[in-house]
C-alpha angles and dihedrals in degrees: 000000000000143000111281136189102277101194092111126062144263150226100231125331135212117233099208134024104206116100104304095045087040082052094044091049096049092052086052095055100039092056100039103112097176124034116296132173112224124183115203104194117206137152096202144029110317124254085018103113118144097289101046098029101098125091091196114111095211091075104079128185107266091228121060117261090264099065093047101088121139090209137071093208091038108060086166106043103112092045088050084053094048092050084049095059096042083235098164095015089174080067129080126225085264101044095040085057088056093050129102101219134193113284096232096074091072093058080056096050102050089050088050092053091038089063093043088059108045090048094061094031117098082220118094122221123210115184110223112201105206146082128257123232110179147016124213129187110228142183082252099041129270130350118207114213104212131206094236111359139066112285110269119229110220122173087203136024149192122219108213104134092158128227129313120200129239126256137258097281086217144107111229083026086121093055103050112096133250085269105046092054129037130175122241098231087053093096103188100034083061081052096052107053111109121275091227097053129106114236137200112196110193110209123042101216134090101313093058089047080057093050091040105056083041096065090037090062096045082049104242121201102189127100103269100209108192124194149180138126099273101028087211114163116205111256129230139265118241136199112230146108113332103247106249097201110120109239103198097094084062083076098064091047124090114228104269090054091045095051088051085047094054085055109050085047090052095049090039088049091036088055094055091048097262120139116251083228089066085055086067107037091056087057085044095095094058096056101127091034091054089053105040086042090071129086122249089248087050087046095056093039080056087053096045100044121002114033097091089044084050096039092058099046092045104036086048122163137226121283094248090054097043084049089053086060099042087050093051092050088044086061097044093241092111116055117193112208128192101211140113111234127240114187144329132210136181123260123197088294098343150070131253106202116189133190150118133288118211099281079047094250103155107251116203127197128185110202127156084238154018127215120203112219101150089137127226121358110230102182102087090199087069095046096097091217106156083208090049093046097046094044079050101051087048101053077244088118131013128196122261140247114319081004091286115137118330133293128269134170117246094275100048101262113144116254119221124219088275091043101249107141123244101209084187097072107046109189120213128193141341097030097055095066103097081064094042106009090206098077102118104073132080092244086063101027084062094054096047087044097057095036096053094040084049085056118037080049090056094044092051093047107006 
């Protein structure tokens, strides 16, 4: 798979080459049963989105081997990858699907399986490295404006452009330099900072467990002062009884009903020994349903008030990461604060960070550095996506629900500004979640991969 002259056209292209847009293209090609061209457009390494993107063993997946699966008919099939490579040889088949395993692995894994399927499938697949910029809608189907090379004709496509990460939530965040402030998803850049700094991470979720357990394994000496409104930490996973209770009535119930319900089931679970965590993966399946059962109003009130209490008992991390944390806080070197910032600004070297704590005190802090860990940006108007903007700008997209994401129609379809569905242009991940809200995670990212190939091939040859 390499990059290929693109002057010519194509049967249908990827937007995207981490994990939703590696999913989207194996399905194509696996179910391609007469010659098709695919373009799959990507700046950078295939299967390394966000997520996937670091070569460093202390970030682990936040889900056991066994749940990994890129297929929906294959539930073993990364562990089957990882036996294959003899990736943690000391573990057997059962305790290798228990573990929570480097993340990097998966990146691995997707290429691996990318390559196996386009060498059986009568399709052919060009990598395109490069970045699209623009979409337009032609006679002949859809033209795809490109950053360096000629535009690419498609007569189908599929939107799966990854996550971008929030801002600095900050006045004075533009003027600090490439060392006072480093982004949470820059993996070596958090390595690098030097073990004797202080350090101020804004955001407690997945991104500072990242950080943390980075500095942790380069050994790092300095005050780790962590901060956000809620100073909520993401909370472990735990090995224990599956919960038995039937979830379904939760869908008739409106959310406060729903919160009071979760409760009693987890004390109820909690008294006979059972794990709280079990309580929430047996509601796991009905992600989406739980969310597009509520009303608007439901749905804003979530936002307001509920999502980081939510997002810390559902996005939880393995045991030994949660246990680094606790460890750090235990000596004193990690120092959680409740507060909303205000404003940094750079000082001699450092970096003065300001903001208020809960009674709104102001709280200062003076660190050498500031890592940005605020987590996904759902507001696809600060994206900052040339593609997004320019379909945007055209009516040709329109934000979400609540402005998260963009909108799309139940079965993935892009909607346009006056809500007609455009069936060419099928969007995966991340920007549907204002529609489903679980769209993130590789559950969900398989289904939507294999939806959206069934139907862009049937559409092409019916």
């Amino acid at each position: 798979m390499t990059a290929t002259d693109n002057r010519r056209g194509f049967d249908l292209a990827i937007i995207g080459g981490g994990a939703a847009g590696v999913l989207t293209a194996i399905q194509l090609l696996r179910n391609a049963d007469q010659p098709l061209r695919i373009a799959l457009i990507e700046p950078h390494p295939l299967g390394q989105g966000v997520a996937y993107a670091t070569r460093y063993p202390e970030h682990l997946l936040n889900v056991p081997t066994a749940k990994m699966s890129g297929f929906i008919d294959q539930p073993d099939d990364f562990l089957d990858y990882l036996m294959q490579q003899a990736a943690y040889p000391a573990l057997d088949r059962a305790t290798l699907a228990r573990t929570y395993v480097s993340r990097g692995h998966y990146a691995g894994y997707l290429q691996r399986r990318l390559q196996q399927a386009q060498d059986a499938s009568a399709a052919q697949l060009q990598v395109l490295q490069d970045r699209v910029l623009a979409l337009e809608k032609t006679a002949d189907g859809l033209q795809l404006g490109l950053q360096h090379g000629a535009p690419v004709q498609v007569k189908g496509l599929a939107l799966a452009t990854g996550n971008v990460l929030r801002p600095l939530p900050a006045r004075g965040a533009g003027a600090l330099s490439a060392r006072q402030r480093v982004e949470a998803w820059d993996f070596d850049a958090v390595r690098a900072i030097a073990s004797e700094a202080d350090i101020c991470i804004v955001g407690t979720g997945l991104s500072m467990a990242d950080s943390v357990v980075s500095l942790a394994d380069t050994r790092h000496r300095g005050a780790v002062h962590v901060i956000s409104r809620h100073a909520l930490l993401p909370l472990p996973h735990a090995e224990g009884p599956a919960a038995d209770y039937d979830p379904q009535p939760l869908l008739a119930m409106d959310l406060r009903q729903r919160m009071r319900a979760l409760r009693r089931h987890a004390a109820a679970a909690q008294a006979r020994g059972i794990p709280w965590q079990s309580v929430m993966d047996r509601i796991r399946p009905l992600g989406q349903a739980l969310w597009q059962s509520l009303s608007a109003a439901d749905q804003r009130r979530f936002l307001r008030h509920v999502v980081r209490y939510w997002d810390v008992h559902r996005h939880r991390i393995a045991a030994p990461v949660h246990a680094q944390l606790q460890r750090m806080i235990q000596r004193g070197q990690l120092q959680v604060h409740r507060g909303r910032l205000e404003s940094v600004a750079g000082e001699g070297a450092g970096v003065q960070v300001a903001a208020l704590d809960a009674q709104r005190r102001p709280l200062r802090l003076n660190v050498h550095c500031v890592i940005n860990a605020t987590g996904v940006e759902m507001r696809v108007q600060a994206m900052h996506n040339p593609l997004l903007q320019q379909m945007l700008g055209s009516g040709q997209v329109c934000s979400g629900p609540h402005g998260i994401g963009i909108d799309t129609a139940a079965d993935g379809s892009l909607l346009d500004a006056h809500g007609i569905a455009e069936p060419r242009v099928r969007v995966i991940g991340s920007l549907r979640i204002g529609r489903l809200w679980e769209s993130l995670a590789i559950p969900e990212l398989r289904v939507q991969a294999q939806q959206a190939a069934w139907a862009l091939l049937e559409q092409r040859y019916g």
